[in-house]
SEGULUM-541002 format. One record per residue (C-alpha): residue number from 1; residue in three letters; chain; x, y, z. Coordinates in nm, 4 decimals, decimal comma. Example, Ala and Ser with C-alpha at 12.3 -4.5 7.8 and 13.67 -1.06 7.14 Angstrom:
<site><num>1</num><residuo>ALA</residuo><cadena>A</cadena><c1>1,2300</c1><c2>-0,4500</c2><c3>0,7800</c3></site>
<site><num>2</num><residuo>SER</residuo><cadena>A</cadena><c1>1,3670</c1><c2>-0,1060</c2><c3>0,7140</c3></site>
***
This chain:
<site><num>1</num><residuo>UNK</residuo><cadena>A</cadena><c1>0,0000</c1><c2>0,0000</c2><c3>0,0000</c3></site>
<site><num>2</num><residuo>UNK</residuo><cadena>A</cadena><c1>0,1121</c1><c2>0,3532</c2><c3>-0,1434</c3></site>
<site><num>3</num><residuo>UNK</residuo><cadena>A</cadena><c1>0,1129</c1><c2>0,6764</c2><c3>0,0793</c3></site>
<site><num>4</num><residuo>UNK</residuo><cadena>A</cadena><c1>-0,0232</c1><c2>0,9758</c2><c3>-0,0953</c3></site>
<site><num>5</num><residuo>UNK</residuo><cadena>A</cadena><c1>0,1532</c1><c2>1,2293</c2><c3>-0,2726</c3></site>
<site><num>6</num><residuo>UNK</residuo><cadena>A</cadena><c1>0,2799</c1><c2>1,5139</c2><c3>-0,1094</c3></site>
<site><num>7</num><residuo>UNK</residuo><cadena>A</cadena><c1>0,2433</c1><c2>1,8453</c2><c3>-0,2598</c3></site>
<site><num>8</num><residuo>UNK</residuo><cadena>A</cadena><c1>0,5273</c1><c2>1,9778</c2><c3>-0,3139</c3></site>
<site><num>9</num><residuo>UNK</residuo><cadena>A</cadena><c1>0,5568</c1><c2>2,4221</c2><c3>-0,3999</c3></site>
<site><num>10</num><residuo>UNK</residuo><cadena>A</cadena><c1>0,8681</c1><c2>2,5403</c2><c3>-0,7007</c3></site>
<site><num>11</num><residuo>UNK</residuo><cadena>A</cadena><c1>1,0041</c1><c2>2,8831</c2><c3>-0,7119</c3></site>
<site><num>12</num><residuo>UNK</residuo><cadena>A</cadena><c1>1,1908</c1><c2>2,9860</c2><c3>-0,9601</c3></site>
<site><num>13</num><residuo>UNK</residuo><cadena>A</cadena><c1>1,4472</c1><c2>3,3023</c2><c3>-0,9540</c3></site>
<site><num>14</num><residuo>UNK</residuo><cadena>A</cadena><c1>1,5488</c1><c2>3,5937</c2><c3>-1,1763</c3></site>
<site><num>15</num><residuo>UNK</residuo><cadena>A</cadena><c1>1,9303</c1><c2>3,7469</c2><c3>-1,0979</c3></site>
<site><num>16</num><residuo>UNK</residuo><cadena>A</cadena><c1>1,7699</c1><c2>3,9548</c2><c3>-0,8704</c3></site>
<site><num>17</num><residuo>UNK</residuo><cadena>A</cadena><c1>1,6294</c1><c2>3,6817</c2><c3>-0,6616</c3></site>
<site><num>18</num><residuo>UNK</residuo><cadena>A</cadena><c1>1,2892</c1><c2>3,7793</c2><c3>-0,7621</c3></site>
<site><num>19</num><residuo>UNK</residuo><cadena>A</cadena><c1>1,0208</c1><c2>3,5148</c2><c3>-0,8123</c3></site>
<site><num>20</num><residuo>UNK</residuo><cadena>A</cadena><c1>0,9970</c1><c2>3,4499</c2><c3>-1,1346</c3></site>
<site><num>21</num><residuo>UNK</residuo><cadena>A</cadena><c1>0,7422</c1><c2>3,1247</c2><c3>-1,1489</c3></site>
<site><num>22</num><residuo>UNK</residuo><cadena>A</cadena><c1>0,5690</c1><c2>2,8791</c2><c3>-0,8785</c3></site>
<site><num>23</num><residuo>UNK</residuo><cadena>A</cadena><c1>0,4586</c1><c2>2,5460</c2><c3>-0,9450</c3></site>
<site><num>24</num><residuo>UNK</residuo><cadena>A</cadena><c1>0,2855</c1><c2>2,2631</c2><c3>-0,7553</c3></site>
<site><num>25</num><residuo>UNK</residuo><cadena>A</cadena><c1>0,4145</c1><c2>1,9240</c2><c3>-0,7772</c3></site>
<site><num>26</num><residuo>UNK</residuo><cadena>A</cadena><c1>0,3456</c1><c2>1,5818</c2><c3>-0,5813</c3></site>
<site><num>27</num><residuo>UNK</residuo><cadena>A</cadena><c1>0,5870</c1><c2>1,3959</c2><c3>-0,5193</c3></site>
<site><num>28</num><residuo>UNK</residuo><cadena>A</cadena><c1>0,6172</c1><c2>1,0615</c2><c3>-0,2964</c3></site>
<site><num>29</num><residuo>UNK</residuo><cadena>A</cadena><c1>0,9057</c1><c2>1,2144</c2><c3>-0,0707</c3></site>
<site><num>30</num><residuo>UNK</residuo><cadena>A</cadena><c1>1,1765</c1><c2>1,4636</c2><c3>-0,0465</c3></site>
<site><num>31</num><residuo>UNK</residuo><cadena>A</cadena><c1>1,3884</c1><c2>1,2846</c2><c3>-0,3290</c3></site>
<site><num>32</num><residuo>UNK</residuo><cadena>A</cadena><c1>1,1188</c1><c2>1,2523</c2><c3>-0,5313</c3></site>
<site><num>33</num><residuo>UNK</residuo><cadena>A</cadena><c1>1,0637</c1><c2>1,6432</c2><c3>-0,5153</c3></site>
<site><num>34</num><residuo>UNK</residuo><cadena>A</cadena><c1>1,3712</c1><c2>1,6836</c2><c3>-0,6301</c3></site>
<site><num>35</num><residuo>UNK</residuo><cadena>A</cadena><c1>1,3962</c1><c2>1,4490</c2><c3>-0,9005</c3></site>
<site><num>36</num><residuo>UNK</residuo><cadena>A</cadena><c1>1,0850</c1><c2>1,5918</c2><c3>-1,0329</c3></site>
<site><num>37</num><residuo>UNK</residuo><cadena>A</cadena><c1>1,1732</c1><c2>1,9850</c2><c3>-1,0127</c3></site>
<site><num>38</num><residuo>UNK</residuo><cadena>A</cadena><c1>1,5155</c1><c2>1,8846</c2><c3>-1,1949</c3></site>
<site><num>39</num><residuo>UNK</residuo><cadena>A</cadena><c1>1,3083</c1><c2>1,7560</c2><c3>-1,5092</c3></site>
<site><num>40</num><residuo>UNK</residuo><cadena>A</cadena><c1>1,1073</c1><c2>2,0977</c2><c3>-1,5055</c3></site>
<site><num>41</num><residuo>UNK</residuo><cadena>A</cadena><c1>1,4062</c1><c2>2,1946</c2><c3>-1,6902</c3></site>
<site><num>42</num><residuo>UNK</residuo><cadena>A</cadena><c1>1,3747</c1><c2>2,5547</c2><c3>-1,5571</c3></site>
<site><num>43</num><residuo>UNK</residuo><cadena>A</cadena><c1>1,7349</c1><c2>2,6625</c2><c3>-1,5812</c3></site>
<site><num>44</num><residuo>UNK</residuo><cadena>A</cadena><c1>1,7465</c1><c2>2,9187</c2><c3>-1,3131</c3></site>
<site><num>45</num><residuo>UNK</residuo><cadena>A</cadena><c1>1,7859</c1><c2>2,8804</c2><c3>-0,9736</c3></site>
<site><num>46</num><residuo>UNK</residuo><cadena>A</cadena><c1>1,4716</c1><c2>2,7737</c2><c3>-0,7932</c3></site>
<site><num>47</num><residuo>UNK</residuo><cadena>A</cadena><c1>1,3299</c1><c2>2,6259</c2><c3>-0,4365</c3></site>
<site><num>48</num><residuo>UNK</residuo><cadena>A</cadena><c1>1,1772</c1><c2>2,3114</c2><c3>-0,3779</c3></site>
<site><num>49</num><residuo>UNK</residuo><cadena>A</cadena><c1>0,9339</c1><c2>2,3613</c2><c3>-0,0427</c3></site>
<site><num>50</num><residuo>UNK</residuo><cadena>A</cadena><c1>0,6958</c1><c2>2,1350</c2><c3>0,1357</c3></site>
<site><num>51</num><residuo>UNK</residuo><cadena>A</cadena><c1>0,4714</c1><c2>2,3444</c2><c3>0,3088</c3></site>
<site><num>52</num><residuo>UNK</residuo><cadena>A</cadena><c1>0,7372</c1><c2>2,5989</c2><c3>0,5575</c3></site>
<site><num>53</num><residuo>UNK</residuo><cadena>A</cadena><c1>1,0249</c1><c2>2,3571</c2><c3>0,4824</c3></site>
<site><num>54</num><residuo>UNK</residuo><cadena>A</cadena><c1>1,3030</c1><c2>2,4063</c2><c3>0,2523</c3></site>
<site><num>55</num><residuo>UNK</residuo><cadena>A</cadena><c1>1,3635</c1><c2>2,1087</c2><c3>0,0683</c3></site>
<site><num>56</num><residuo>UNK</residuo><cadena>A</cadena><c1>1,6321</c1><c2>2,1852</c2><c3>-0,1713</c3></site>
<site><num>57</num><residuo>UNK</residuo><cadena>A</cadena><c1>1,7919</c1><c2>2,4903</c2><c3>-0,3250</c3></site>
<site><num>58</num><residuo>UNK</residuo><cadena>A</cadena><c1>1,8319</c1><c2>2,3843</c2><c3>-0,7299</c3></site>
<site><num>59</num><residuo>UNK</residuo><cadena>A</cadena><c1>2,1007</c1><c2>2,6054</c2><c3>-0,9619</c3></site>
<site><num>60</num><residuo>UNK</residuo><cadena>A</cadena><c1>2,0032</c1><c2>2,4752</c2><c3>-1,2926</c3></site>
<site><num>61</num><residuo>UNK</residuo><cadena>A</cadena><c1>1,9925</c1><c2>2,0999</c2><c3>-1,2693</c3></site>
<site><num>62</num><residuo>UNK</residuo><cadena>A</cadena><c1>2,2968</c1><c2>2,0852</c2><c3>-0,9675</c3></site>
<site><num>63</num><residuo>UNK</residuo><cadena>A</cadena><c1>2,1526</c1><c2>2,1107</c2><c3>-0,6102</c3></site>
<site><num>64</num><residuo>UNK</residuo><cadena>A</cadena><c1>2,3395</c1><c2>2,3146</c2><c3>-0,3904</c3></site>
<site><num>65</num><residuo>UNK</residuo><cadena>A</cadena><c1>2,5011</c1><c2>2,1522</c2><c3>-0,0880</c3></site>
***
C-alpha cells in the first residue's frame, strides 16, 4: 500500500532573486521532489518547499550543498 503524494511548492528566480514562477508538484518524498523539479528543466535557480520547509535549493539541474 502507497502513501499519498505530497504536494510539493517550485520557485523559480530571476538574478535579482525575484520570483519568477511557482509550481505545484506531488511527489512521494523529499527525493522525489527533487527528481521531479530537476526535469522541469527551468534553468534558473529555484526552491523546492513542502509546506514551511526548505527542501532543496536547485542552480540549474545541480543542487546546492
Amino acid at each position: 500500500m502507497s502513501s499519498s503524494p505530497t504536494v510539493y511548492r517550485i520557485y523559480a528566480f530571476d538574478a535579482a532573486r525575484r520570483i519568477v514562477s511557482a509550481d505545484w508538484l506531488k511527489a512521494q518524498d523529499d527525493a522525489d521532489a527533487v527528481a521531479k523539479a530537476e526535469a522541469f528543466g527551468l534553468g534558473a535557480k529555484c526552491e523546492v518547499w513542502d509546506g514551511k520547509r526548505l527542501v532543496a535549493k536547485l542552480e540549474g539541474s545541480r543542487m546546492q550543498a
